[in-house]
KOLGU-4560 file (N, C-alpha, C; in nm, 3 decimals, padded with zeros to 5 digits):
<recs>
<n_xx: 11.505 n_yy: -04.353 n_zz: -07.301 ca_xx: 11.586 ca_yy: -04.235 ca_zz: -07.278 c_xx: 11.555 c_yy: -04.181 c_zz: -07.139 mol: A seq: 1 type: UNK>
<n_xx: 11.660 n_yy: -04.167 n_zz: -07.062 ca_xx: 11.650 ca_yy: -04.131 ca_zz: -06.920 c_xx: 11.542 c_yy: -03.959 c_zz: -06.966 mol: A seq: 2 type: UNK>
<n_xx: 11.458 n_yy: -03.973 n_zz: -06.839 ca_xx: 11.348 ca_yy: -03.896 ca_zz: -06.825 c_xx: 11.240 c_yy: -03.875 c_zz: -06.892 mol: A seq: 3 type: UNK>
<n_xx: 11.241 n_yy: -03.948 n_zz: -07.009 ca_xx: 11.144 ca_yy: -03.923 ca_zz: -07.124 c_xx: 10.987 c_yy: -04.031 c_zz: -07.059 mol: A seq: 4 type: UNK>
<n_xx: 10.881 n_yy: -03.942 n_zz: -07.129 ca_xx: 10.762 ca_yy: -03.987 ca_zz: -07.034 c_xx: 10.683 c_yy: -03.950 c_zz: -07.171 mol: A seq: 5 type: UNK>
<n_xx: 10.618 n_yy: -04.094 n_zz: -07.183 ca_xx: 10.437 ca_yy: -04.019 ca_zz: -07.327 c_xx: 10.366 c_yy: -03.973 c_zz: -07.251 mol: A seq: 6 type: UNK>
<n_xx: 10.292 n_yy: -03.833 n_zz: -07.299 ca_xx: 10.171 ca_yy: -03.810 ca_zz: -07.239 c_xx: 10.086 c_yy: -03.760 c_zz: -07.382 mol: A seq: 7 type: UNK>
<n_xx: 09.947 n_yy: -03.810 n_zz: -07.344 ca_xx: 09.847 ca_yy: -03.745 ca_zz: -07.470 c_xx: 09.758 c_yy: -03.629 c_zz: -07.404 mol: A seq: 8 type: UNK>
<n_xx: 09.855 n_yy: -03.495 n_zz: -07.433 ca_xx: 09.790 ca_yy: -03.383 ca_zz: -07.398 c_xx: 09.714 c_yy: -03.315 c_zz: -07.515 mol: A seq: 9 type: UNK>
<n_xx: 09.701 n_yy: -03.383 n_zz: -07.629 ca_xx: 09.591 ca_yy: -03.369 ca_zz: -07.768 c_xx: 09.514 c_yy: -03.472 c_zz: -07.778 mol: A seq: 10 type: UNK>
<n_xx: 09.483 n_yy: -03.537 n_zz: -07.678 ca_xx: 09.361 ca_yy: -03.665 ca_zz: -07.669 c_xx: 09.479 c_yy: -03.823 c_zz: -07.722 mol: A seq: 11 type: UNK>
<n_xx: 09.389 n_yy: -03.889 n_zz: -07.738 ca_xx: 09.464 ca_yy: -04.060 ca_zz: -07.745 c_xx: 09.501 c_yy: -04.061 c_zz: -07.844 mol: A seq: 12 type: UNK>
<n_xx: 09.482 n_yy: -03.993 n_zz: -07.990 ca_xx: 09.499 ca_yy: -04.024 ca_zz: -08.108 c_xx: 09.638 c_yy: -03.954 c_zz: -08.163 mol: A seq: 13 type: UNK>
<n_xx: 09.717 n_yy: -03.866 n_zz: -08.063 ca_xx: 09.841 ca_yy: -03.777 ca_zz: -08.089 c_xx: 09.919 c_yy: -03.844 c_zz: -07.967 mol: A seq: 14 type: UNK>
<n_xx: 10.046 n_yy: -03.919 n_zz: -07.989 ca_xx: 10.163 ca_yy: -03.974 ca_zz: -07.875 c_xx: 10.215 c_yy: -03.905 c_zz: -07.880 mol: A seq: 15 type: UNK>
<n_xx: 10.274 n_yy: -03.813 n_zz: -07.764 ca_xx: 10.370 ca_yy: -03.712 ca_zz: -07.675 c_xx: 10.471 c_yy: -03.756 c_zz: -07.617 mol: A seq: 16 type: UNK>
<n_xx: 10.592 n_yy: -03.743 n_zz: -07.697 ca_xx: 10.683 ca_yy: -03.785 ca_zz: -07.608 c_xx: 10.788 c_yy: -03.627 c_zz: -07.555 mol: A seq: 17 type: UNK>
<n_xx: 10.783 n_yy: -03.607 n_zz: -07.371 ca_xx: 10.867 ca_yy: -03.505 ca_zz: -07.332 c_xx: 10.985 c_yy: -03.565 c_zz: -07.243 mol: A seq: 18 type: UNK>
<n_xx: 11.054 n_yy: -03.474 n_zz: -07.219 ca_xx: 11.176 ca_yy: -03.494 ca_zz: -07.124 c_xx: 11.205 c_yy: -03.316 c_zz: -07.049 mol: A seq: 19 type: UNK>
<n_xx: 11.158 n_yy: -03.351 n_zz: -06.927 ca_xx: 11.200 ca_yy: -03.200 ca_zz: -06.834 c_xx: 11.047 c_yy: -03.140 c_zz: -06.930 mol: A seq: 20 type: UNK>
<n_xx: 10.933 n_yy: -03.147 n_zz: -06.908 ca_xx: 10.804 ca_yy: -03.137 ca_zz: -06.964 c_xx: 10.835 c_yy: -03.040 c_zz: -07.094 mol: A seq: 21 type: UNK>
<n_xx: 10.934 n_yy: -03.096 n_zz: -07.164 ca_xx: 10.923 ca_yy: -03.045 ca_zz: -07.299 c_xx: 10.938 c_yy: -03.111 c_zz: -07.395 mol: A seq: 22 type: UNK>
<n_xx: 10.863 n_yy: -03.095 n_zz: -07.528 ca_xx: 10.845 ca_yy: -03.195 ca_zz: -07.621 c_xx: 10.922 c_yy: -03.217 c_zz: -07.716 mol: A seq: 23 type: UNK>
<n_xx: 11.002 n_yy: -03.324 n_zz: -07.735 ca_xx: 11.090 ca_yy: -03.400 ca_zz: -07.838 c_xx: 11.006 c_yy: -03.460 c_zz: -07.916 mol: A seq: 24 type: UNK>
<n_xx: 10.937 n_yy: -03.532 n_zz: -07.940 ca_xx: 10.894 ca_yy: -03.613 ca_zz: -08.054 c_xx: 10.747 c_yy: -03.633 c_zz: -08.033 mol: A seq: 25 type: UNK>
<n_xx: 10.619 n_yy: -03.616 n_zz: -08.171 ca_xx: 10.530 ca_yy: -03.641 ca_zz: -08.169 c_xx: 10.458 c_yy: -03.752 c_zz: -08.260 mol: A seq: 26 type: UNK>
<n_xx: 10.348 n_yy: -03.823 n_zz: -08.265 ca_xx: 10.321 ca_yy: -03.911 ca_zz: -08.344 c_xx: 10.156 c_yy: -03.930 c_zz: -08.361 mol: A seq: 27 type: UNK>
<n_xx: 10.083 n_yy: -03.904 n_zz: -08.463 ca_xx: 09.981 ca_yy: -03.955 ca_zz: -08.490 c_xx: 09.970 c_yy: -04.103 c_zz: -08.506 mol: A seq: 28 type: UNK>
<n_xx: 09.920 n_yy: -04.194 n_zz: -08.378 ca_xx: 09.914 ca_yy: -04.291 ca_zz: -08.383 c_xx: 09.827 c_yy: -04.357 c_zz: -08.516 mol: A seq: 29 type: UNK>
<n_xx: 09.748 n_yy: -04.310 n_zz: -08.509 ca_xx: 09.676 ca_yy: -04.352 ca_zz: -08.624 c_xx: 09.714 c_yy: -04.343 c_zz: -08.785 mol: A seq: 30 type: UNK>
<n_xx: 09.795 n_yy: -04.288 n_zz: -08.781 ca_xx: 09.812 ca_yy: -04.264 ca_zz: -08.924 c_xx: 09.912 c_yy: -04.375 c_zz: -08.969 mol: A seq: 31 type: UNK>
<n_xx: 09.887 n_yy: -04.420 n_zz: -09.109 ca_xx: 09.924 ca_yy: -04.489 ca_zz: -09.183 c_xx: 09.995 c_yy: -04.473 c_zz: -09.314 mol: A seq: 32 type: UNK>
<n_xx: 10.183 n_yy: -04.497 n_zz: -09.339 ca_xx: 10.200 ca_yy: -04.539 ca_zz: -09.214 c_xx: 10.247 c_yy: -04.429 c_zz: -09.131 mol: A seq: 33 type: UNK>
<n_xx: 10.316 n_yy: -04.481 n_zz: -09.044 ca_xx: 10.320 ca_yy: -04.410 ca_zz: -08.903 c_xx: 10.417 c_yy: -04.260 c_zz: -08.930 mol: A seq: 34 type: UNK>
<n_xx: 10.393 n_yy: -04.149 n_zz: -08.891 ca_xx: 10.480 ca_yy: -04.044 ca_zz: -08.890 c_xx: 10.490 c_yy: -03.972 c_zz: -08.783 mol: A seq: 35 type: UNK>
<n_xx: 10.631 n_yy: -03.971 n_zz: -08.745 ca_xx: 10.686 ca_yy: -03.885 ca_zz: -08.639 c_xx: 10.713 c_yy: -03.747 c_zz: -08.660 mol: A seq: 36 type: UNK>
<n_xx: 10.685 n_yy: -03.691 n_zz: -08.542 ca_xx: 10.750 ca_yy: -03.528 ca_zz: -08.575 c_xx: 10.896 c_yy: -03.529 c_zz: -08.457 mol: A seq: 37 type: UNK>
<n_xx: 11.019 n_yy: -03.451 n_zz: -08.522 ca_xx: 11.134 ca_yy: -03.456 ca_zz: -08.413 c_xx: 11.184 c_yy: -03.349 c_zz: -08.457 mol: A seq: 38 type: UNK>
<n_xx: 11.263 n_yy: -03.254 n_zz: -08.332 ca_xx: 11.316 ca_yy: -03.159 ca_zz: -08.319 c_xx: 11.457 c_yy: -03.160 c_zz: -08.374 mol: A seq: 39 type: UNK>
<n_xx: 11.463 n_yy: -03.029 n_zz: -08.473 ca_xx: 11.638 ca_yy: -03.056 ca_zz: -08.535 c_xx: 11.681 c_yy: -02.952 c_zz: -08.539 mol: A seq: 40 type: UNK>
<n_xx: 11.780 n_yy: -02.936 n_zz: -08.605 ca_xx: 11.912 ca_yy: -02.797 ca_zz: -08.588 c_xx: 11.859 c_yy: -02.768 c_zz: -08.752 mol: A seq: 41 type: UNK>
<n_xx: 11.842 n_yy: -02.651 n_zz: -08.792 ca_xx: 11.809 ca_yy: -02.606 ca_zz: -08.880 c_xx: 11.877 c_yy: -02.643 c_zz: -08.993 mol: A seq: 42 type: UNK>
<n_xx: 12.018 n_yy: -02.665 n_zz: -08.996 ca_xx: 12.083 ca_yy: -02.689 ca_zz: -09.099 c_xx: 12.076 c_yy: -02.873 c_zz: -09.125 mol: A seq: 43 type: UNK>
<n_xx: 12.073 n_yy: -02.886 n_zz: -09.041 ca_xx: 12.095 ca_yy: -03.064 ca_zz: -09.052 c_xx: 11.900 c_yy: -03.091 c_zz: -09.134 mol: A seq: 44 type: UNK>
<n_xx: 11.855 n_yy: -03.028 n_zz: -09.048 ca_xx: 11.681 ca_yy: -03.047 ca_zz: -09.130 c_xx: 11.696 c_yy: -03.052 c_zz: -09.241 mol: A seq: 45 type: UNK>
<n_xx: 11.699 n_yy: -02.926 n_zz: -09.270 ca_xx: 11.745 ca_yy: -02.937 ca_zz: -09.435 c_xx: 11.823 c_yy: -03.068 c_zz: -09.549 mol: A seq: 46 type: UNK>
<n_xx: 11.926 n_yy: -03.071 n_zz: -09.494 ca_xx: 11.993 ca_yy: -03.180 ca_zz: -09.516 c_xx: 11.960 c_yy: -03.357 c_zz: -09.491 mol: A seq: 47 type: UNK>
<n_xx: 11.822 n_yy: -03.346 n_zz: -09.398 ca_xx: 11.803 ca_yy: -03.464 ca_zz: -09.382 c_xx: 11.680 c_yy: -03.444 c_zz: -09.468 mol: A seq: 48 type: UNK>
<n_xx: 11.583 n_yy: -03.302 n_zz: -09.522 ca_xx: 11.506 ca_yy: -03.317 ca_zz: -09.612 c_xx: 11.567 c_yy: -03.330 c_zz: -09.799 mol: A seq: 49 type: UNK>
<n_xx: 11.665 n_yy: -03.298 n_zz: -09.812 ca_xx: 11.712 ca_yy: -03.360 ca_zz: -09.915 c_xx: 11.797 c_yy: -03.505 c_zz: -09.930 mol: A seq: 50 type: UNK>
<n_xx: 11.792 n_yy: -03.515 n_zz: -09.835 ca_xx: 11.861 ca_yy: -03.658 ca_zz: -09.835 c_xx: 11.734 c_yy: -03.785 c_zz: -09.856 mol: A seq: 51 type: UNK>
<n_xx: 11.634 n_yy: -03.771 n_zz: -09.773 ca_xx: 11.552 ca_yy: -03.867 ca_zz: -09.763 c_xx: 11.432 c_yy: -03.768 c_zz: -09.819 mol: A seq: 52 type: UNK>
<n_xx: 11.319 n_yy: -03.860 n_zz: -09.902 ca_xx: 11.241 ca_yy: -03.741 ca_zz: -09.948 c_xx: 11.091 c_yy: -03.814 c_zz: -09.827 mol: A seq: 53 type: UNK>
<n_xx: 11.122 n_yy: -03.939 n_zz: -09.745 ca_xx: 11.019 ca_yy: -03.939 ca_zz: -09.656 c_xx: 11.044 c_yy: -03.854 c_zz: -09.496 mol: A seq: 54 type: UNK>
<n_xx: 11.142 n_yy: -03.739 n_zz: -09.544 ca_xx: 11.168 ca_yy: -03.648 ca_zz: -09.404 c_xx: 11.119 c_yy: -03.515 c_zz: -09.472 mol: A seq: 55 type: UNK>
<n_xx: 11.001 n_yy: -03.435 n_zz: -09.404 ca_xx: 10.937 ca_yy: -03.299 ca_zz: -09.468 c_xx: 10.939 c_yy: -03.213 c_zz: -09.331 mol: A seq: 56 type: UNK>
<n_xx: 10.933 n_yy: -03.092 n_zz: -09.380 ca_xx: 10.907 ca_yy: -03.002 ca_zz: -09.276 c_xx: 10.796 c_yy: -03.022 c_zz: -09.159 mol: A seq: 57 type: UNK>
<n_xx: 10.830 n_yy: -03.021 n_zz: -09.078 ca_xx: 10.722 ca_yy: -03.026 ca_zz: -08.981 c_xx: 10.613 c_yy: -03.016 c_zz: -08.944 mol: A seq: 58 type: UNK>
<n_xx: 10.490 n_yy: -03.124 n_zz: -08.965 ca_xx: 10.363 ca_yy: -03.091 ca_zz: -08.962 c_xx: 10.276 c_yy: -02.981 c_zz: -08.862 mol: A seq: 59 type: UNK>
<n_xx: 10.238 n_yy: -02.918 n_zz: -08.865 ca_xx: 10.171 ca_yy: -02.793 ca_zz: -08.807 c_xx: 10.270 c_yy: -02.768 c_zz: -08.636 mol: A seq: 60 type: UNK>
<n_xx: 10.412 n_yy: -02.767 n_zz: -08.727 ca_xx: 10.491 ca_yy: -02.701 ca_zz: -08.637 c_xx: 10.605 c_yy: -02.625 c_zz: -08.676 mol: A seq: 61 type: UNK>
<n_xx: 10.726 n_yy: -02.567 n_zz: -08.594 ca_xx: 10.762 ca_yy: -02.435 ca_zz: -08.670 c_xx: 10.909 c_yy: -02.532 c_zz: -08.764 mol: A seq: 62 type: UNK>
<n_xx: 10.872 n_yy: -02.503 n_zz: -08.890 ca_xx: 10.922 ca_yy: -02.601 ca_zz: -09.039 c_xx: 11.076 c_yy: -02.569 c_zz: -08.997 mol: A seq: 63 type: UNK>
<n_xx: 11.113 n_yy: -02.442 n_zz: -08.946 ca_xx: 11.276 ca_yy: -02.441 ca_zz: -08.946 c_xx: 11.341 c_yy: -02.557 c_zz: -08.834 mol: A seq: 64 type: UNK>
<n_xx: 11.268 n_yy: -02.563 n_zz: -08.759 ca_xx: 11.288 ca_yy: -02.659 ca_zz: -08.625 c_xx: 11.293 c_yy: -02.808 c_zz: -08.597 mol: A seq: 65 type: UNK>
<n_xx: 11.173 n_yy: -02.821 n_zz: -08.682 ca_xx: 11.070 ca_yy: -02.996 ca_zz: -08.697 c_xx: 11.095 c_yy: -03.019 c_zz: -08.834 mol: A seq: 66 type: UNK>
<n_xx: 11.125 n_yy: -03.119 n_zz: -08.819 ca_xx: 11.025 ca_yy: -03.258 ca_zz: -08.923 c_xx: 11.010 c_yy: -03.356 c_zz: -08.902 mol: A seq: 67 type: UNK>
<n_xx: 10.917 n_yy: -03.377 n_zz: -08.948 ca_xx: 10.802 ca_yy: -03.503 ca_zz: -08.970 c_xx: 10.832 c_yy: -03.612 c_zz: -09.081 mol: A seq: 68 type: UNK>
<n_xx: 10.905 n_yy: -03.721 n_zz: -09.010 ca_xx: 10.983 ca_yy: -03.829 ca_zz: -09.053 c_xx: 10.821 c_yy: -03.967 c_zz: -09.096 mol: A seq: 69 type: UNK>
<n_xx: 10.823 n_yy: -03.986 n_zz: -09.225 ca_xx: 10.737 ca_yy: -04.102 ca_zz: -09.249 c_xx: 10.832 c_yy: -04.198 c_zz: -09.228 mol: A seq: 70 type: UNK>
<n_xx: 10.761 n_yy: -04.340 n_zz: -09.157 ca_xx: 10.818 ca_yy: -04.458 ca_zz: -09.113 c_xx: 10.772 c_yy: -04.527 c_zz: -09.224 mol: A seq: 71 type: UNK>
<n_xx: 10.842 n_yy: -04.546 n_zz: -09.318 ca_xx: 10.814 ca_yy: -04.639 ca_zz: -09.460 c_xx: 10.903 c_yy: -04.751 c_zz: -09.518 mol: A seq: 72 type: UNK>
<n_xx: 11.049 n_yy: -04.755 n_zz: -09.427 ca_xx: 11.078 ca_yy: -04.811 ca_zz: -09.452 c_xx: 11.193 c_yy: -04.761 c_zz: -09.520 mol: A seq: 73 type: UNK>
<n_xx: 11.179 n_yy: -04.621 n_zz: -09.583 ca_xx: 11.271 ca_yy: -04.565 ca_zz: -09.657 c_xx: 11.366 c_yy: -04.450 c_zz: -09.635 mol: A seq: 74 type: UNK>
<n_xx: 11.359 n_yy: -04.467 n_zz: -09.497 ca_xx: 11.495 ca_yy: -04.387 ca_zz: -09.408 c_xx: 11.535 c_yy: -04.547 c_zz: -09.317 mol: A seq: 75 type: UNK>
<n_xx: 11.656 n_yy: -04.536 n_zz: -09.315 ca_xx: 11.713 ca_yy: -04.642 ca_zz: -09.250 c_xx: 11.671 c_yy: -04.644 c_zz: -09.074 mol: A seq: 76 type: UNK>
<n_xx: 11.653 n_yy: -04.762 n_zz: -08.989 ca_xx: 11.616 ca_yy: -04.772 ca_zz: -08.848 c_xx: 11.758 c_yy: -04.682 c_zz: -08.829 mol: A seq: 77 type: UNK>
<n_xx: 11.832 n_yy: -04.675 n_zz: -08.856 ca_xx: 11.967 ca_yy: -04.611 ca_zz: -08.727 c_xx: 11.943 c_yy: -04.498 c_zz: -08.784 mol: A seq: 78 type: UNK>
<n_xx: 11.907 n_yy: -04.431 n_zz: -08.886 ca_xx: 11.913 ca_yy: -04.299 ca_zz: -08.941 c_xx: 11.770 c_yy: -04.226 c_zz: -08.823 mol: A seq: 79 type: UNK>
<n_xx: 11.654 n_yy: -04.287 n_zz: -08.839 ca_xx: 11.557 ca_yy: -04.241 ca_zz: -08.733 c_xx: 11.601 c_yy: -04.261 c_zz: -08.628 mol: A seq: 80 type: UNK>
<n_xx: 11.677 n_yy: -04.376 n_zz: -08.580 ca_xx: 11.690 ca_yy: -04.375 ca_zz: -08.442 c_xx: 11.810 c_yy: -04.208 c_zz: -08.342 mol: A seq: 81 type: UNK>
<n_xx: 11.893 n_yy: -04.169 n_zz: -08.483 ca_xx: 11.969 ca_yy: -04.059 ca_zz: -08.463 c_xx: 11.892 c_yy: -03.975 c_zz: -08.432 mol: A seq: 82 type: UNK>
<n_xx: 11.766 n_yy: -03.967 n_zz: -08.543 ca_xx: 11.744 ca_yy: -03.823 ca_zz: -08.578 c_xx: 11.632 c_yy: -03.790 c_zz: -08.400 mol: A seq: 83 type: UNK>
<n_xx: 11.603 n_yy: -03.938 n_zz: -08.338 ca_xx: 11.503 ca_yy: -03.924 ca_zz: -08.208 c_xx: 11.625 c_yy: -03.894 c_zz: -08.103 mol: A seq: 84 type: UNK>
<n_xx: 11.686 n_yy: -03.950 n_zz: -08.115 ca_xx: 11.815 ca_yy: -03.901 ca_zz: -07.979 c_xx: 11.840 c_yy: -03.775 c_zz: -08.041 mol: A seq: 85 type: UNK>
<n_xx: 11.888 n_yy: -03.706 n_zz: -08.153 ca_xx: 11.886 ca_yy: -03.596 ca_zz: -08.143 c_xx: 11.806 c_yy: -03.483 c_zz: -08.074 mol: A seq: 86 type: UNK>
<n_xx: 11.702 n_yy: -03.498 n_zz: -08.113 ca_xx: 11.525 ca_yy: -03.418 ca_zz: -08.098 c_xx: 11.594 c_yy: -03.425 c_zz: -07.935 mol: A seq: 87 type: UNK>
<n_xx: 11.585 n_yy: -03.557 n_zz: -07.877 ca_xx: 11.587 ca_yy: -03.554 ca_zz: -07.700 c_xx: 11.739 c_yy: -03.487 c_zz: -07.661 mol: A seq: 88 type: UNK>
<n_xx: 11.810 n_yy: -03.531 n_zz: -07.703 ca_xx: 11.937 ca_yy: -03.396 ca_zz: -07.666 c_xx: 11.929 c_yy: -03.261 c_zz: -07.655 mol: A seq: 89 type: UNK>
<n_xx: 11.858 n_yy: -03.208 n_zz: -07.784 ca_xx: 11.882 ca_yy: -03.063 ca_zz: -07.860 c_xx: 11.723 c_yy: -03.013 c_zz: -07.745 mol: A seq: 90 type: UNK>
<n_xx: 11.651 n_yy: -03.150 n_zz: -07.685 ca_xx: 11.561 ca_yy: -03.046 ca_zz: -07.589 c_xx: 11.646 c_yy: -03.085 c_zz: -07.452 mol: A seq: 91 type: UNK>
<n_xx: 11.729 n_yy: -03.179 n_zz: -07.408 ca_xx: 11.766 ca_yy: -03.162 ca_zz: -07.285 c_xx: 11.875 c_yy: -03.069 c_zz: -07.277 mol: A seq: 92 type: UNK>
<n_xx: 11.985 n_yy: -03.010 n_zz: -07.350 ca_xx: 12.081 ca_yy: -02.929 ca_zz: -07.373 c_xx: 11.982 c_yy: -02.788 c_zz: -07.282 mol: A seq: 93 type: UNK>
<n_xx: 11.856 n_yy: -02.760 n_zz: -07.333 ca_xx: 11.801 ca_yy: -02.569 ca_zz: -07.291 c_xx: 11.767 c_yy: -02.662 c_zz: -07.125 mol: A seq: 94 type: UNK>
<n_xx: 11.750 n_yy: -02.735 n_zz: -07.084 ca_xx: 11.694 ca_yy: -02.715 ca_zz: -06.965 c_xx: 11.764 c_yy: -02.712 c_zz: -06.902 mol: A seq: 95 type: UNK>
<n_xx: 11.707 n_yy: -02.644 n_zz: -06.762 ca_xx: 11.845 ca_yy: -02.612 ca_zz: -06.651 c_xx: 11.939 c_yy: -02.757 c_zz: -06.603 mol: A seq: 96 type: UNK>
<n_xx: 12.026 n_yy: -02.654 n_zz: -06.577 ca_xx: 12.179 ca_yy: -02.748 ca_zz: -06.539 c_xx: 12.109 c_yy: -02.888 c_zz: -06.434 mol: A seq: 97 type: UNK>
<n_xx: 12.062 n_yy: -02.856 n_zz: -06.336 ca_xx: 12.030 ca_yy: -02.943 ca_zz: -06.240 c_xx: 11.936 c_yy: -03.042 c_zz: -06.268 mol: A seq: 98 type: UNK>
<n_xx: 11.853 n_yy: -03.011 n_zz: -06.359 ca_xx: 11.738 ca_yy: -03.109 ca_zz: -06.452 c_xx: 11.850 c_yy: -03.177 c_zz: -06.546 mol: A seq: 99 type: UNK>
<n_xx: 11.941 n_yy: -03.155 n_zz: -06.564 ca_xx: 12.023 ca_yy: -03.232 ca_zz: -06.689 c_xx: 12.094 c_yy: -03.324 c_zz: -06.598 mol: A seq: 100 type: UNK>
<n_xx: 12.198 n_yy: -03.263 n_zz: -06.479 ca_xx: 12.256 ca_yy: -03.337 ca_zz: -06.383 c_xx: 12.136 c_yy: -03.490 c_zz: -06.344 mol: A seq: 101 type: UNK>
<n_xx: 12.049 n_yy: -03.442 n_zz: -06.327 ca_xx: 11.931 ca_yy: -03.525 ca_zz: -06.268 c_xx: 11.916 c_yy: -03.671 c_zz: -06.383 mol: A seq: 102 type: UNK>
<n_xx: 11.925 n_yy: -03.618 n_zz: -06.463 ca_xx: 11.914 ca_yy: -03.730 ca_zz: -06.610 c_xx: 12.060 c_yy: -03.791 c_zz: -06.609 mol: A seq: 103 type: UNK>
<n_xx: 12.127 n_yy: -03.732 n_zz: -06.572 ca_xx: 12.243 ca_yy: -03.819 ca_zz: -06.621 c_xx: 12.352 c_yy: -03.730 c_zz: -06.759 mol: A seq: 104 type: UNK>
<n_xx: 12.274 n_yy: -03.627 n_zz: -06.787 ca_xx: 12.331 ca_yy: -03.615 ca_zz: -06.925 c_xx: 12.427 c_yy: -03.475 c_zz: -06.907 mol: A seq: 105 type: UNK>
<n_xx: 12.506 n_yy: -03.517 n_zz: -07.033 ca_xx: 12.620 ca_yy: -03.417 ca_zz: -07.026 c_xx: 12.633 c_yy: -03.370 c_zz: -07.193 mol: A seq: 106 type: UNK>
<n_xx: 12.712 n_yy: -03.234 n_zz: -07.204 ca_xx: 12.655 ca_yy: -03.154 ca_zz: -07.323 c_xx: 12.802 c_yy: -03.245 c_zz: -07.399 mol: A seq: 107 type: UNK>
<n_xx: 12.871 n_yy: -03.356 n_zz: -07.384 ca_xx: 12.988 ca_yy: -03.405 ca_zz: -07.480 c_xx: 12.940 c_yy: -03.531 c_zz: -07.434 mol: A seq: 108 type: UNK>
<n_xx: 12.786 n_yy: -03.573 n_zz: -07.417 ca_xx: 12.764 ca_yy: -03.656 ca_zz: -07.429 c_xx: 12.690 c_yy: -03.692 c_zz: -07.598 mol: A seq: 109 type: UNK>
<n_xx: 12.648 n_yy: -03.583 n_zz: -07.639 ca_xx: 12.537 ca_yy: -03.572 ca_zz: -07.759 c_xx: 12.643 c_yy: -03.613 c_zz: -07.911 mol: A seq: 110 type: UNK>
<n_xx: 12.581 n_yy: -03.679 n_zz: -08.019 ca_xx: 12.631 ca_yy: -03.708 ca_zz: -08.094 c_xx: 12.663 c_yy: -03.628 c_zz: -08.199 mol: A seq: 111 type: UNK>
</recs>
């Protein structure tokens, strides 16, 4: 994803992924199996926590916003792969106009 950069600003054991130094998606590498945290629209959260019961509110982040997607196998690859382009949209949409121009991205570009 144009601009997106990992950084481990919680030591090696937490993957940071930002775009325009703000954070879309997080991951305890270590954990087994693997779980992501990604940024969502409050209503769709919801809806993707009753839909899939390996998508929960957001681990020690704010639950209306995040969740924390387990990689088990039991959310479909294109269903996570939405819900991560989302997270990186819904954070490149707040940053300024000229940081978005810079990426490439446009607000009828998002799905």
């Amino acid at each position: 994803m144009a601009g997106a950069a990992e950084e481990f600003p919680f030591g090696e054991a937490t993957s940071v992924f930002k775009v325009g130094g703000k954070i879309f998606a997080l991951s305890a590498l270590g954990s087994e199996p693997l779980k992501v945290s990604l940024k969502c629209e409050p209503d769709l959260a919801e809806r993707l926590r009753d839909a899939y019961p390996a998508v929960v509110p957001g681990y020690h982040l704010n639950k209306r916003h995040w969740n924390t997607v387990t990689i088990d196998g039991s959310v479909p690859e294109e269903a996570v792969a939405a819900m991560i382009e989302d997270s990186y949209d819904l954070v490149v949409d707040k940053l300024p106009r000229a940081t978005r121009e810079r990426l490439g991205w446009r607000l009828d570009q998002r799905s």
